[in-house]
TORKE-122392 format. One line per 8 residues: their letters; for each residue x, y, z of N, C-alpha, C. Coordinates in steps of 0.02 Angstrom, whole numbers, m for minus. Example, Ala and Ser with C-alpha at 12.3 -4.5 7.8 and 13.67 -1.06 7.14 Angstrom:
2
as> 660 m284 390 615 m225 390 660 m165 390 | 642 m112 354 684 m53 357 645 2 394 .
// end
This chain:
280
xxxxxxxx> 4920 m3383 m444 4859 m3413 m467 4810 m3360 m491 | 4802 m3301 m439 4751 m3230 m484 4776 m3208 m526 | 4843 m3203 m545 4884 m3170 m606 4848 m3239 m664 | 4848 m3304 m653 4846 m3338 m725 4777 m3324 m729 | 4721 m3325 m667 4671 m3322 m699 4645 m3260 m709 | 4676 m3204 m737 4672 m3127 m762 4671 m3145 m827 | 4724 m3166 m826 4763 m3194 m907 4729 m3234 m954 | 4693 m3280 m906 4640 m3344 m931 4577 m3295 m970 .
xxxxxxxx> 4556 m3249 m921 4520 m3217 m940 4507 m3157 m1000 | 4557 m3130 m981 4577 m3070 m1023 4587 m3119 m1103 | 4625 m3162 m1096 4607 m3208 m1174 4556 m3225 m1187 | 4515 m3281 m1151 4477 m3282 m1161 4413 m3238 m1209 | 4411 m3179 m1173 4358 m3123 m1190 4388 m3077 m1246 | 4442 m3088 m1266 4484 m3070 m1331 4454 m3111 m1398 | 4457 m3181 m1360 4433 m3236 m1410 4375 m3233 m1443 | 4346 m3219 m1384 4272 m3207 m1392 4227 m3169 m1419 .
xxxxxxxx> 4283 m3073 m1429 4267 m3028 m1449 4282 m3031 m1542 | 4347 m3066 m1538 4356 m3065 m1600 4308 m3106 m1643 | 4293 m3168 m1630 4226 m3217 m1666 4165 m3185 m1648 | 4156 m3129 m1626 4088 m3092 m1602 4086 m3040 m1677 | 4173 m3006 m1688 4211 m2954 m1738 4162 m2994 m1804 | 4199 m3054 m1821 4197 m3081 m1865 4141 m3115 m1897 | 4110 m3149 m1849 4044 m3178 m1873 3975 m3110 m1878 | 4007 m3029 m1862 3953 m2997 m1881 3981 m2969 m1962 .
xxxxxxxx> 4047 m2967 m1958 4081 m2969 m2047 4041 m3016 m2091 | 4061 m3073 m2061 4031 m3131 m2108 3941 m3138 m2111 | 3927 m3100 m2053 3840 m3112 m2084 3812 m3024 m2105 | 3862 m2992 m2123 3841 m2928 m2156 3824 m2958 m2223 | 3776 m2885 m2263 3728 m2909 m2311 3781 m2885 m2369 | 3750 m2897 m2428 3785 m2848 m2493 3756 m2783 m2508 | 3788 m2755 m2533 3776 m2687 m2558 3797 m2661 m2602 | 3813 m2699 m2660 3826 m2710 m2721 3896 m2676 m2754 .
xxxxxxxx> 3936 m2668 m2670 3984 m2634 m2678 4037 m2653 m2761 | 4086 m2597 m2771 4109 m2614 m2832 4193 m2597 m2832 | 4256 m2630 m2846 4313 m2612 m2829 4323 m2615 m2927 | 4346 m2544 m2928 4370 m2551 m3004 4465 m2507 m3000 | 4479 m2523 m3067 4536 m2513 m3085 4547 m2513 m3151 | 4583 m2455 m3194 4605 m2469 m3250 4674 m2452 m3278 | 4710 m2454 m3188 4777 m2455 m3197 4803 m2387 m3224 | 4769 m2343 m3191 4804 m2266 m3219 4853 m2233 m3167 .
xxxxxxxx> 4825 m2268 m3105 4874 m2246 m3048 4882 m2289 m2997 | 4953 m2268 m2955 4922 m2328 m2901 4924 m2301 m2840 | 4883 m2255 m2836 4852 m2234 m2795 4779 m2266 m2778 | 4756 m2315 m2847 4716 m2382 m2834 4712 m2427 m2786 | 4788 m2419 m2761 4800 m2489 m2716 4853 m2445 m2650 | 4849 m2379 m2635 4844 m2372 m2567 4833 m2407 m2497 | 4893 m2422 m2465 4852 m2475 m2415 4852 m2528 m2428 | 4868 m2561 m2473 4865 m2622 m2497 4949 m2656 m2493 .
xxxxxxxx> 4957 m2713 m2485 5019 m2738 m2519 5024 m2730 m2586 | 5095 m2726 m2592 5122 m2750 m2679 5206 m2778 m2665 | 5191 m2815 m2689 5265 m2858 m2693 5319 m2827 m2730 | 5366 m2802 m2697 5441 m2774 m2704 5449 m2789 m2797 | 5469 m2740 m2825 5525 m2757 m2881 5586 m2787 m2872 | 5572 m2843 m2915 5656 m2902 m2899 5642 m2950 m2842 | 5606 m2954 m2812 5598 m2991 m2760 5577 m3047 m2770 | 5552 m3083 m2818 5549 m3170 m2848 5572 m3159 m2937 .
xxxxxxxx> 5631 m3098 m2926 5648 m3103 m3016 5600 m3103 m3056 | 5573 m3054 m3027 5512 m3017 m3081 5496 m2936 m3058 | 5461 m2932 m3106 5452 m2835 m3098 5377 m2821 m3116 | 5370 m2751 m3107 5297 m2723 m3126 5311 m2642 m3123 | 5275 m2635 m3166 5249 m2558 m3180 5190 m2521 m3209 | 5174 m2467 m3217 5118 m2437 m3243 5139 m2445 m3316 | 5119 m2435 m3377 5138 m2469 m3420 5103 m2408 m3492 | 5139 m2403 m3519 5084 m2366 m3598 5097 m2402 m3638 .
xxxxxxxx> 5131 m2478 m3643 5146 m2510 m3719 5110 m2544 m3733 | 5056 m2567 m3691 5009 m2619 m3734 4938 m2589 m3667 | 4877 m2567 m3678 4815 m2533 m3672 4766 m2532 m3708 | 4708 m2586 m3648 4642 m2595 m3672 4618 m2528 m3655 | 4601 m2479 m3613 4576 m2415 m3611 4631 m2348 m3577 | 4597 m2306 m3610 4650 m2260 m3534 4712 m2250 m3594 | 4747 m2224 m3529 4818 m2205 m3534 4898 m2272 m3543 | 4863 m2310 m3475 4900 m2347 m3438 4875 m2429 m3452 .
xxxxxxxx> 4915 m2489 m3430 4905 m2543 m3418 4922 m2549 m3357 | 4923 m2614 m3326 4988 m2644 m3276 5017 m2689 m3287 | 5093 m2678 m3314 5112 m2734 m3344 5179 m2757 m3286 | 5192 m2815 m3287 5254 m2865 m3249 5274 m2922 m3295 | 5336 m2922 m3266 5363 m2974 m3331 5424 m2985 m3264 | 5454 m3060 m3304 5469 m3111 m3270 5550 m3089 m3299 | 5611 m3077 m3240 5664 m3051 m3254 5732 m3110 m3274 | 5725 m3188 m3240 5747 m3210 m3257 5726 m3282 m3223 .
xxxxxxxx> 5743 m3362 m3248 5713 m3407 m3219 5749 m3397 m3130 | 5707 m3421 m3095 5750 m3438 m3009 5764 m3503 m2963 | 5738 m3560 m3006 5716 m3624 m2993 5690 m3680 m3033 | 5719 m3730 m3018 5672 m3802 m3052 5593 m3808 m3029 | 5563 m3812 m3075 5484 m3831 m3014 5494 m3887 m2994 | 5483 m3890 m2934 5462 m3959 m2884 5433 m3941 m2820 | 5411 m3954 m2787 5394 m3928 m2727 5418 m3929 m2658 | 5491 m3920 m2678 5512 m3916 m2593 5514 m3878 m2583 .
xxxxxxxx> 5540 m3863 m2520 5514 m3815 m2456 5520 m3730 m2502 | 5576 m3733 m2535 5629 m3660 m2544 5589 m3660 m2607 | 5549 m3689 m2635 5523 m3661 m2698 5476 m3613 m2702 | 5494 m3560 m2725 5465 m3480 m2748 5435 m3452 m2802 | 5391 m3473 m2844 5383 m3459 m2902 5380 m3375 m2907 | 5376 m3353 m2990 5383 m3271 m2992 5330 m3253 m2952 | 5336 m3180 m2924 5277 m3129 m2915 5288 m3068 m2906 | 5232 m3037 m2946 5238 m2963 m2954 5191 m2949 m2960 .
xxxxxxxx> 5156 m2919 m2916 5079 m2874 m2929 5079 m2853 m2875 | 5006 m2796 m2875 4985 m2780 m2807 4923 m2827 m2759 | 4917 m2839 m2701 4865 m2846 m2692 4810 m2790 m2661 | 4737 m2820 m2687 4670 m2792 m2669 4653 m2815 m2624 | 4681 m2791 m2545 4641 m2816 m2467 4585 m2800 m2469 | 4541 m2820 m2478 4458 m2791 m2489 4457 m2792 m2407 | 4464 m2818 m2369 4453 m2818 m2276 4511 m2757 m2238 | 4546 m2717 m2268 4567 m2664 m2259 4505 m2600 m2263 .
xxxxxxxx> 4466 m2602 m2331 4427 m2565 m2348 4392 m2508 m2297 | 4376 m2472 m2297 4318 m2453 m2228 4272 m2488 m2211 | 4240 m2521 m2292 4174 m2575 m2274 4184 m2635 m2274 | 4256 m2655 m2274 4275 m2714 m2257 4271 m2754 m2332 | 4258 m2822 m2324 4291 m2870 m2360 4210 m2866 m2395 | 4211 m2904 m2479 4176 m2890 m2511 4127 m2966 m2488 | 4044 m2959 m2493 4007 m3010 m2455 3978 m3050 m2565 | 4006 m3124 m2544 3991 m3167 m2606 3911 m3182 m2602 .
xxxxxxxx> 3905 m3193 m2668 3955 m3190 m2732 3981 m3138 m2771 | 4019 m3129 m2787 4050 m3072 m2816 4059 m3096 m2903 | 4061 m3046 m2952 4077 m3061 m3018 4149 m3011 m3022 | 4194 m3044 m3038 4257 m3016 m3061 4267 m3042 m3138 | 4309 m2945 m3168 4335 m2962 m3217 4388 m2917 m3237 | 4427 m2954 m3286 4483 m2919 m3300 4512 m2938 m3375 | 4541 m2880 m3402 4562 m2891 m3477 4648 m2912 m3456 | 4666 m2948 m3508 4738 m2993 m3505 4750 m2995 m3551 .
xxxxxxxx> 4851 m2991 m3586 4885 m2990 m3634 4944 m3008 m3605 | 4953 m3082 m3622 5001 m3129 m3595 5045 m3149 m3654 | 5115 m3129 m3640 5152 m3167 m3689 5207 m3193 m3644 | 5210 m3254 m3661 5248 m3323 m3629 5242 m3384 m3667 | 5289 m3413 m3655 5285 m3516 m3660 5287 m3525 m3616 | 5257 m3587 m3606 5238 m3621 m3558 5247 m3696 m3581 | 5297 m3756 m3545 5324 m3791 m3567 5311 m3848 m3498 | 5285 m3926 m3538 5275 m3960 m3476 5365 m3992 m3485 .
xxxxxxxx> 5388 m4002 m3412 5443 m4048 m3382 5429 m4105 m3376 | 5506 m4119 m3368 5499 m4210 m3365 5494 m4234 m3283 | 5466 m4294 m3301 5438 m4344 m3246 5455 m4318 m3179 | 5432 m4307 m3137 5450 m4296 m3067 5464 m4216 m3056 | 5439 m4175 m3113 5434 m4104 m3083 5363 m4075 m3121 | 5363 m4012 m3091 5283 m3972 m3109 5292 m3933 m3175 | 5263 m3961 m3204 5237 m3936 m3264 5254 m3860 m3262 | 5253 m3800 m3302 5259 m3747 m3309 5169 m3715 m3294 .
xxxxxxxx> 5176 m3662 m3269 5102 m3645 m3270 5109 m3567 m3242 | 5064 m3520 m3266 5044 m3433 m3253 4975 m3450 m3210 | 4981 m3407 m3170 4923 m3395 m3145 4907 m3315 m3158 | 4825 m3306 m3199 4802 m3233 m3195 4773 m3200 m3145 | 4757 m3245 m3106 4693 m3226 m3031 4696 m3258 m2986 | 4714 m3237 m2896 4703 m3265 m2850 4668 m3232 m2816 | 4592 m3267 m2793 4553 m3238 m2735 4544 m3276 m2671 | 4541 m3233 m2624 4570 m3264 m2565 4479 m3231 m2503 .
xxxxxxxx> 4506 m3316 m2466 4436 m3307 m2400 4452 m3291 m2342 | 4529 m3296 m2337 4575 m3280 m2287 4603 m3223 m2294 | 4598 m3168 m2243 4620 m3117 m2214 4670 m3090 m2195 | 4718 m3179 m2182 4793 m3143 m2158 4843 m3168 m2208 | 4920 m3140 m2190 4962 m3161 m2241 4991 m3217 m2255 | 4938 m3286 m2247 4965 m3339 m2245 4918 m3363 m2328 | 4846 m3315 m2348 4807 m3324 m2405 4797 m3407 m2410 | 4788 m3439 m2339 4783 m3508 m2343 4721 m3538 m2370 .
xxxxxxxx> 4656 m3520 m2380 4600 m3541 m2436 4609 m3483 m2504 | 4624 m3523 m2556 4631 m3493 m2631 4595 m3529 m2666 | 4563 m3480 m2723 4542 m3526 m2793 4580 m3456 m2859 | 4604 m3488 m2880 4658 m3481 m2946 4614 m3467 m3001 | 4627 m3421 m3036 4628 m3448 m3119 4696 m3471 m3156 | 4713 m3538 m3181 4775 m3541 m3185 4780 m3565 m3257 | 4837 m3555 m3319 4851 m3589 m3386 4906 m3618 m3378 | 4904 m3673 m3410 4962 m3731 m3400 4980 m3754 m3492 .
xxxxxxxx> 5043 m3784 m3495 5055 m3815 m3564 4986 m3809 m3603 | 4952 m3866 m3597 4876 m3869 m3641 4841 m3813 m3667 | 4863 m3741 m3632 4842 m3686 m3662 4777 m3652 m3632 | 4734 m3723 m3584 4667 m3691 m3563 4669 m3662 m3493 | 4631 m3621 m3479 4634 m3577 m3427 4579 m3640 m3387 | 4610 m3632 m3304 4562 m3677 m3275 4561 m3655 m3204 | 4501 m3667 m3156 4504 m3645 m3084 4566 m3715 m3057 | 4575 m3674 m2985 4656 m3705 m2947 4603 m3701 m2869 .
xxxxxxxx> 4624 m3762 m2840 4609 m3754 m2773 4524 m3775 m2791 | 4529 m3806 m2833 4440 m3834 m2801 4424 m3895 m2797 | 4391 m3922 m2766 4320 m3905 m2743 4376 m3879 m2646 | 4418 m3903 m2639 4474 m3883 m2589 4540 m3862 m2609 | 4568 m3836 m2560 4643 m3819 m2569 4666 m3878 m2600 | 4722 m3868 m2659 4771 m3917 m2659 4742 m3967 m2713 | 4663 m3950 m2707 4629 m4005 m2767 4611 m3975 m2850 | 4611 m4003 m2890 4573 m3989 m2967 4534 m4037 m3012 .
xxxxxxxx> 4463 m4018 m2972 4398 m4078 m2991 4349 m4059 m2986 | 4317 m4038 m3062 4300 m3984 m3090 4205 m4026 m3112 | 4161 m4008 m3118 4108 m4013 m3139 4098 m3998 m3217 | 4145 m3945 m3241 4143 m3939 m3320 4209 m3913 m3311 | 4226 m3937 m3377 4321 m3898 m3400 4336 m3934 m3450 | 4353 m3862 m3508 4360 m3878 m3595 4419 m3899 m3561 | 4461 m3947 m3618 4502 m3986 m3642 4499 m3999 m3709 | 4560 m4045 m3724 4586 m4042 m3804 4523 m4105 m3841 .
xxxxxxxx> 4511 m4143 m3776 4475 m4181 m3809 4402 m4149 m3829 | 4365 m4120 m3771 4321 m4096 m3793 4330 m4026 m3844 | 4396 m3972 m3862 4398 m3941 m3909 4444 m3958 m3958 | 4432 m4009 m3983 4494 m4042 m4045 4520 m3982 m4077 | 4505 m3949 m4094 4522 m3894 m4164 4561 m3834 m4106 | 4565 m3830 m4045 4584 m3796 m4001 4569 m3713 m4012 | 4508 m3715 m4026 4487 m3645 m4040 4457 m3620 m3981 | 4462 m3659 m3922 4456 m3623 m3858 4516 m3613 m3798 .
xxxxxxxx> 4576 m3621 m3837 4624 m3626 m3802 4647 m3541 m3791 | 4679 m3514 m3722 4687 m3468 m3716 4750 m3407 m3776 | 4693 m3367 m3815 4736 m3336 m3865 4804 m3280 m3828 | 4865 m3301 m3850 4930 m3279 m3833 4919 m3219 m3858 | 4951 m3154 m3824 4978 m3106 m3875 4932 m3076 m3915 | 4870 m3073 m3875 4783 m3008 m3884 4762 m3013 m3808 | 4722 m2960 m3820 4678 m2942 m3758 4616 m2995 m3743 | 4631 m3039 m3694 4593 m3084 m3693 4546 m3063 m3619 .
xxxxxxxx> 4458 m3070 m3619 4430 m3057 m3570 4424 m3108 m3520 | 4437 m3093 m3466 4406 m3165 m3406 4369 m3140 m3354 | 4317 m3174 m3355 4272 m3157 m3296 4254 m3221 m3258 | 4252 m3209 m3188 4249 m3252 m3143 4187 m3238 m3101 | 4137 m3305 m3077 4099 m3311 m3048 4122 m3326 m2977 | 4107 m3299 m2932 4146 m3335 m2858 4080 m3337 m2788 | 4064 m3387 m2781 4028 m3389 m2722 4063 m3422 m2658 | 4099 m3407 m2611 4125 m3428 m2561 4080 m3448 m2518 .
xxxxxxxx> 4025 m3470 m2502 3968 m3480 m2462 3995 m3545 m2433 | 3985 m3547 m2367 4001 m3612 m2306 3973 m3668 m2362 | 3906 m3666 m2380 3892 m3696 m2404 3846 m3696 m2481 | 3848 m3748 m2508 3877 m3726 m2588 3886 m3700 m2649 | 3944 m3663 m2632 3986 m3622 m2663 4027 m3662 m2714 | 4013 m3606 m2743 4059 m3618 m2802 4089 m3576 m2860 | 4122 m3591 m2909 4157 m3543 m2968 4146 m3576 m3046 | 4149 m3510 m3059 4142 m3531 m3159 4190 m3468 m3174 .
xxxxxxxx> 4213 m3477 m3245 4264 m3446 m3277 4259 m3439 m3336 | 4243 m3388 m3359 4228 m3345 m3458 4292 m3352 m3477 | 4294 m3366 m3533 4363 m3333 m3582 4336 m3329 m3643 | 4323 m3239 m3639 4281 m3193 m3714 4216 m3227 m3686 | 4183 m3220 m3656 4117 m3232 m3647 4093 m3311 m3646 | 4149 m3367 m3644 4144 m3435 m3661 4177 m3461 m3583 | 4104 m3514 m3575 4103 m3537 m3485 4173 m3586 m3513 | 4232 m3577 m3492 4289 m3632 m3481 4301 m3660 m3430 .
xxxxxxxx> 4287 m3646 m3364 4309 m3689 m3295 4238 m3683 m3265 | 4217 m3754 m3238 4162 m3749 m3169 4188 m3784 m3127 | 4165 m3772 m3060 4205 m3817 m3000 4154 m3794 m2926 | 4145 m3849 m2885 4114 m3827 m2818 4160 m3801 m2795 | 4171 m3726 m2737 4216 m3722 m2704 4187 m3723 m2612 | 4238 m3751 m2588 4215 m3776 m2514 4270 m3732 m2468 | 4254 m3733 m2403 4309 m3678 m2363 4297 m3618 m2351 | 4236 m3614 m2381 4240 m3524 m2386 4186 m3505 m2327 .
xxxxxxxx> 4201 m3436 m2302 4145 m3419 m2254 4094 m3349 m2281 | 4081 m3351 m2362 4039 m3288 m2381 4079 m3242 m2396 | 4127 m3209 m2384 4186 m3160 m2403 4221 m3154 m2432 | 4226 m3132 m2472 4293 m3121 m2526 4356 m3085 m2484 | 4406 m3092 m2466 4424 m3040 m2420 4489 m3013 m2449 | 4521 m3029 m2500 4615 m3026 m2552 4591 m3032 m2613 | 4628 m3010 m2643 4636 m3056 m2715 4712 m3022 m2763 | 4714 m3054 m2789 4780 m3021 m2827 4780 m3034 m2913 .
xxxxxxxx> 4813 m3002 m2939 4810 m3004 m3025 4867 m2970 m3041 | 4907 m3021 m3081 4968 m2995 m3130 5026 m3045 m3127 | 5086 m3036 m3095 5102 m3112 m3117 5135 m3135 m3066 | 5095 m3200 m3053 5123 m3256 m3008 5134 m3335 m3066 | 5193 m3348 m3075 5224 m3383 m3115 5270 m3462 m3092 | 5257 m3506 m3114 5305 m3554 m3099 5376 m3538 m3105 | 5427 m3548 m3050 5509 m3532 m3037 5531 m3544 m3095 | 5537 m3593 m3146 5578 m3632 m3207 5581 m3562 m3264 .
xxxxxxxx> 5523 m3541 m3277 5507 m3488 m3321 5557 m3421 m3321 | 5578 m3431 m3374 5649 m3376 m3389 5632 m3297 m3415 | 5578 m3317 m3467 5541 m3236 m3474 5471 m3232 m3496 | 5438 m3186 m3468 5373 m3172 m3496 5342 m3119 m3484 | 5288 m3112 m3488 5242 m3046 m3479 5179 m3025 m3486 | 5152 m2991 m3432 5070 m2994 m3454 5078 m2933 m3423 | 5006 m2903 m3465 4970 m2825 m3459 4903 m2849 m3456 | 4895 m2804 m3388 4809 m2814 m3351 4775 m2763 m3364 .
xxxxxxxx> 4717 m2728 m3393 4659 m2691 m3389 4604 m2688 m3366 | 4550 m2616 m3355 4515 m2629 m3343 4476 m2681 m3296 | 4499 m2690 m3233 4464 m2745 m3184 4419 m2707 m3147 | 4382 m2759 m3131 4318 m2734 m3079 4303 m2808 m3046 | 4279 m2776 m2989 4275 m2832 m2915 4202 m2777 m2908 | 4145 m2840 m2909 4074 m2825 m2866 4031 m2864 m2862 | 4006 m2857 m2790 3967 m2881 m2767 3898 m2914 m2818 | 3858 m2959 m2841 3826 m2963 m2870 3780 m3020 m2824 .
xxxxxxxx> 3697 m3000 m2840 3673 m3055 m2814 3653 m3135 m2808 | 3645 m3154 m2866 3662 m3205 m2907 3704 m3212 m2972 | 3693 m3295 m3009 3736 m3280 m3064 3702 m3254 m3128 | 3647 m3243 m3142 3612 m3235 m3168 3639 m3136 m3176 | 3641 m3106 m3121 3631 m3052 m3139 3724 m3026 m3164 | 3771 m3089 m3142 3829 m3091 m3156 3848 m3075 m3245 | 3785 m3129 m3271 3772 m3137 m3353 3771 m3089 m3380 | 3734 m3034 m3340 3755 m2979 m3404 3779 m2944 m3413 .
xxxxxxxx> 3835 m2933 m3353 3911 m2918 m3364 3942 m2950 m3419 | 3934 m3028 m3408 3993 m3064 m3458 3985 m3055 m3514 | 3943 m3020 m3552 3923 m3053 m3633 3965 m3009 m3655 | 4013 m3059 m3701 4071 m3023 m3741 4066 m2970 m3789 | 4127 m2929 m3809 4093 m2906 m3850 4179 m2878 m3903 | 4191 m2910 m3937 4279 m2918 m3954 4292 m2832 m3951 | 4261 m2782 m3984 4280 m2715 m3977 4262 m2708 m3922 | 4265 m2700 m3875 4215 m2650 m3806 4301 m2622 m3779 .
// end
């Protein structure tokens, strides 16, 4: 009976220490910290995960064949299809990138809202399936509020058939119900549909705040996705960029540049980051 209640205890005050850990993470201030990359080394992502070469039949490397600045890109490309989309248990779509543990950091996980951005040169099809399976779809961006390797709260930037880039996972996991989001109807002439095969800019607004939070999404300086996002506790704490791909998809490829992850205080001061500029 004194051995369980050691045990009772000793957890207990584990429990206790850790939500003591955490809720002084989560009520730290900003400091306008800034995570950049332009893919010249990866010595960028020290400490970090990166997902094996070959390991969902896809690859990645440092790259000189296609470069928005620098020397280098990061490019991954999709080695061969591995699956039907549908969603049972064993379904794996591609992936190849590194991830950015921002909660590894020394100063820990980055405090929202944060403005992220990153240059992209995607060449793929993307093809919807018939009745009773998932559509084909790339994802360019996952940022994550969760800390461990389960990345169980996400919001996506994701392109599907239709061509438009849109947030994933909002206003909750699992949902897409959006407050604004171009479509064919609202761009008939599809001159806002995501351009294949150029350097296309995306910048992301992200506020994870308990309460309400939310995301917007540029493509070339043009708001394409809004959405509340819910779940979040203030932290940015993961994120990943390069290619996570639906299983069906047989080949493709994207080259990432130039990204930056920072802290910003509102969206306002996010704005004047975004304003495009086709040469920059």
């Amino acid at each position: 009976m004194f051995f369980h209640k050691i045990v009772s205890y000793v957890f207990i005050t584990m429990f206790l220490l850790s939500c003591s850990l955490f809720n002084s993470n989560v009520n730290k201030n900003q400091s306008g910290r800034v995570f950049s990359s332009s893919f010249e080394s990866s010595d960028d992502f020290n400490g970090f995960y990166s997902v094996p070469n070959g390991e969902y039949d896809s690859s990645q490397e440092f790259s000189k064949e296609k470069v928005k600045t620098g020397l280098y890109s990061h490019k991954a490309w999709i080695l061969k299809a591995r699956d039907i989309n549908n969603d049972g248990f064993f379904y794996k779509p591609h992936r190849s990138y590194p991830t950015i543990q921002l909660h590894k950091m020394s100063d820990g996980s980055f405090v929202t809202p944060c403005h992220i951005s990153i240059w992209t040169y995607l060449d793929i099809n993307l093809e919807d399936k018939p009745k009773g399976y998932i559509d084909d779809w790339f994802s360019f961006i996952t940022l994550s509020a969760d800390n461990s390797n389960n990345w169980s709260r996400t919001v996506l930037v994701n392109i599907t058939p239709d061509g438009y880039i849109r947030l994933v996972h909002v206003p909750n996991q699992g949902e897409q119900k959006y407050l604004f989001q171009v479509d064919s109807v609202m761009d008939p002439n599809g001159s806002l549909k995501y351009p294949y095969r150029e350097w296309v800019k995306i910048d992301v607004y992200l506020d994870f705040s308990k309460l309400n939070g939310y995301a917007k999404v540029w493509q070339n300086g043009v708001l394409i996705s809004h959405a509340d996002v819910k779940g979040g506790h203030g932290l940015l704490e993961q994120a990943h960029f390069g290619l996570y791909a639906a299983a069906s998809i047989s080949k493709g490829v994207i080259y990432n540049d130039d990204l930056i992850i920072q802290e910003v205080e509102n969206e306002n001061i996010a704005m004047e980051k975004i304003i495009y500029k086709k040469n920059e």
